[in-house]
C-alpha positions as CSV (number, residue, x, y, z in Angstrom):
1,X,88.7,95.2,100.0
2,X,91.2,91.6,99.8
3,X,93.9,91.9,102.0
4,X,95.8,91.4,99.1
5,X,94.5,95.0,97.0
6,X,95.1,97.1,100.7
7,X,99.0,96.1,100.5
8,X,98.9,97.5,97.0
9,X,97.0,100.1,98.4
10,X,99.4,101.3,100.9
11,X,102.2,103.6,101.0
12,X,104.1,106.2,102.4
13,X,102.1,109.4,101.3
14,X,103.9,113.0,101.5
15,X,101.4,115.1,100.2
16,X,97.6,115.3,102.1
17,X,94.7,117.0,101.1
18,X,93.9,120.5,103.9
19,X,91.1,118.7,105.4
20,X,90.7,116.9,108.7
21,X,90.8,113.2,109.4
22,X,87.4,112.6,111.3
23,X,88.4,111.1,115.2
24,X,86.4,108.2,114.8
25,X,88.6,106.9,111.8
26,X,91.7,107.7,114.2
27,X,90.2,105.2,116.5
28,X,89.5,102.5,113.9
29,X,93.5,102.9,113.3
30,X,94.5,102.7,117.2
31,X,92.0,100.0,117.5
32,X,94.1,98.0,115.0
33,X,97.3,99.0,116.7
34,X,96.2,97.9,119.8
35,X,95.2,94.3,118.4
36,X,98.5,93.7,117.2
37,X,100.6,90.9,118.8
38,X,103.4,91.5,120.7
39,X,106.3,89.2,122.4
40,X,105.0,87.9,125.8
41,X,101.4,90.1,125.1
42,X,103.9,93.2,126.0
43,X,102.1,95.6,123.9
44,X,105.4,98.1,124.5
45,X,103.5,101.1,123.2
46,X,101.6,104.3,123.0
47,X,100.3,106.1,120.4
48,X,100.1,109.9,121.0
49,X,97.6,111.4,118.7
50,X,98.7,115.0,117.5
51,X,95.3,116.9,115.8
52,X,95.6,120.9,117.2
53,X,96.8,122.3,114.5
54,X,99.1,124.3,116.2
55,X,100.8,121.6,117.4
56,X,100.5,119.3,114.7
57,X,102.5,122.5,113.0
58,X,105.2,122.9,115.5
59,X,105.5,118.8,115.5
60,X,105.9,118.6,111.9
61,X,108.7,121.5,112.3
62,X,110.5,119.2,114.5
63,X,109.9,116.0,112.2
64,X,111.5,117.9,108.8
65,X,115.2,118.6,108.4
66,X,118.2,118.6,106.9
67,X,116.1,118.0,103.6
68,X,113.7,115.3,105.2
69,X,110.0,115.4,105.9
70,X,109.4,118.6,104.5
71,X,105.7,117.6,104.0
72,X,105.3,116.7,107.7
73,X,104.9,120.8,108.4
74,X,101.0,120.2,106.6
75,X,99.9,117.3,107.2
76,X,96.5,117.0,109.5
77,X,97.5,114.4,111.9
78,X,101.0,113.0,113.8
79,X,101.1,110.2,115.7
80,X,104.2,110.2,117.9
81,X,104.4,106.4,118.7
82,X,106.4,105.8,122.4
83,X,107.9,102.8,123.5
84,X,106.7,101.4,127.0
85,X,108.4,98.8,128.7
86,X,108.3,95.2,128.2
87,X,106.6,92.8,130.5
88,X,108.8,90.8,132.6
89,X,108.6,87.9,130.5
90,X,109.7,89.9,127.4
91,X,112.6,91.2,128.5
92,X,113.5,88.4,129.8
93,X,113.7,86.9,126.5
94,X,114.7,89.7,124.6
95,X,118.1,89.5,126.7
96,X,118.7,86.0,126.8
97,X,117.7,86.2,122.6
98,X,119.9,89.3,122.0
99,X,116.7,90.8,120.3
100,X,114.9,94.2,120.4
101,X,111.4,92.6,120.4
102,X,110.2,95.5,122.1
103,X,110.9,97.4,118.5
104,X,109.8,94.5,116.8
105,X,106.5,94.7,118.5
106,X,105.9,98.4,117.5
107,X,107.0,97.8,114.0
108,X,103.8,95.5,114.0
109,X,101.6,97.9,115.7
110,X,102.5,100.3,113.4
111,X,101.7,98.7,110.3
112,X,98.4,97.5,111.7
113,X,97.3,101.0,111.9
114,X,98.9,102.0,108.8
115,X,97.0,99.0,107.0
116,X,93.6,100.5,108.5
117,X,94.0,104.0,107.8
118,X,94.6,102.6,104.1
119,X,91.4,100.7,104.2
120,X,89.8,103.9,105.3
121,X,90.8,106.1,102.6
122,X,93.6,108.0,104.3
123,X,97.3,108.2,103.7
124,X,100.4,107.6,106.4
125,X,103.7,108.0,106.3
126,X,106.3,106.3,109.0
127,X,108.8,108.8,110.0
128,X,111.9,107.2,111.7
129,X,114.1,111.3,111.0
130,X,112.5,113.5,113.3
131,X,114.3,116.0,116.7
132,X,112.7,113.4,119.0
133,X,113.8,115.4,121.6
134,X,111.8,118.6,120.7
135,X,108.7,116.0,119.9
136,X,109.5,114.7,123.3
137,X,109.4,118.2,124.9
138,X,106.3,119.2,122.9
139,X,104.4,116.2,123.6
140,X,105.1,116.0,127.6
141,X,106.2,112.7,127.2
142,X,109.6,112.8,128.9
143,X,112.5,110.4,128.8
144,X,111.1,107.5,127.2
145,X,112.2,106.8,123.8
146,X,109.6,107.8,120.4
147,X,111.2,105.6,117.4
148,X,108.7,106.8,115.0
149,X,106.3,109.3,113.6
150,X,102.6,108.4,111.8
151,X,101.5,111.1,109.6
152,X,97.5,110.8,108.6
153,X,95.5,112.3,106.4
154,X,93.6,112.0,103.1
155,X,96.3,111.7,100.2
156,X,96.3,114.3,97.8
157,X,98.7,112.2,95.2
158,X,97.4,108.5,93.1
159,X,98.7,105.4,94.3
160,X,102.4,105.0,92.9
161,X,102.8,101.6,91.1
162,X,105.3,99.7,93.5
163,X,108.8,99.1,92.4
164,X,110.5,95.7,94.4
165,X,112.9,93.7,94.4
166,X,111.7,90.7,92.5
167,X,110.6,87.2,94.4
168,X,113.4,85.7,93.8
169,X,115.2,88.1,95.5
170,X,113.7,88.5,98.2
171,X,113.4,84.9,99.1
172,X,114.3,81.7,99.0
173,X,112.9,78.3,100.1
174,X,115.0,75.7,102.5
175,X,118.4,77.9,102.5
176,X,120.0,80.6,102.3
């Protein structure tokens, strides 16, 4: 597939078919997270790969609310993405720069394996509303911070013909 068909390809998915995402395709879609660059080589991350069902349920419970995520209570896989410390080097920079790079940095990783679980057939969603403390609790991961949710699974819906703002919008050349 061209690089260019997968971005059309992409998108955030709330509906996935009741069957399960094979492990090996879940490691072609950490693989690609874990090649992504990061500021300094940081790599600030960990993917935490939710497939009991149980737990996938009670994750999903915590990820819809208040209206949100709704679909996240049926959907095969979560990934619970956690943010590590910088490197040295990073945080350095990220202080003297008055930038999040570390957030940054996931941002990249994330789309990676989103990108890859496209080319594979399967559907994501990135989930920034979620009780990241209940996830937190559920998922043993303690007081480190989890910016975002992955859901995974086959897409039960047709890709939805994308609606942008237009180039010039969105860009410009040599100024502002």
């Amino acid at each position: 597939m061209e690089f260019s068909e997968l971005v059309q390809q992409r998108q955030s998915d709330r509906k996935y078919e009741a069957r399960d995402v094979a492990r090996e395709q879940v490691v072609k879609c950490l693989e690609a997270a874990r090649l992504a660059p990061s500021a300094c080589n940081s790599q600030p991350w960990k993917f935490v790969v939710v497939d009991d069902k149980p737990l996938v349920h009670k994750v999903g419970e915590a990820a819809a609310g208040l209206g949100m995520n709704g679909f996240a209570r049926d959907v095969p896989v979560i990934v619970a993405v956690v943010l590590e410390k910088m490197n040295l080097t990073a945080r350095i920079g990220s202080v003297i720069k008055d930038k999040e790079y570390s957030l940054l940095d996931v941002g990249i990783a994330v789309e990676h394996f989103c990108l890859q679980a496209a080319e594979l057939g399967l559907g994501t969603c990135i989930m920034g509303w979620f009780d990241e403390k209940k996830v937190k609790k559920l998922l043993g991961i303690g007081n480190k911070r989890v910016p975002l949710l992955i859901s995974l699974g086959y897409p039960a819906g047709e890709t939805r013909k994308k609606i942008r703002k237009t180039m010039d919008e969105m860009s410009s050349w040599n100024q502002y």
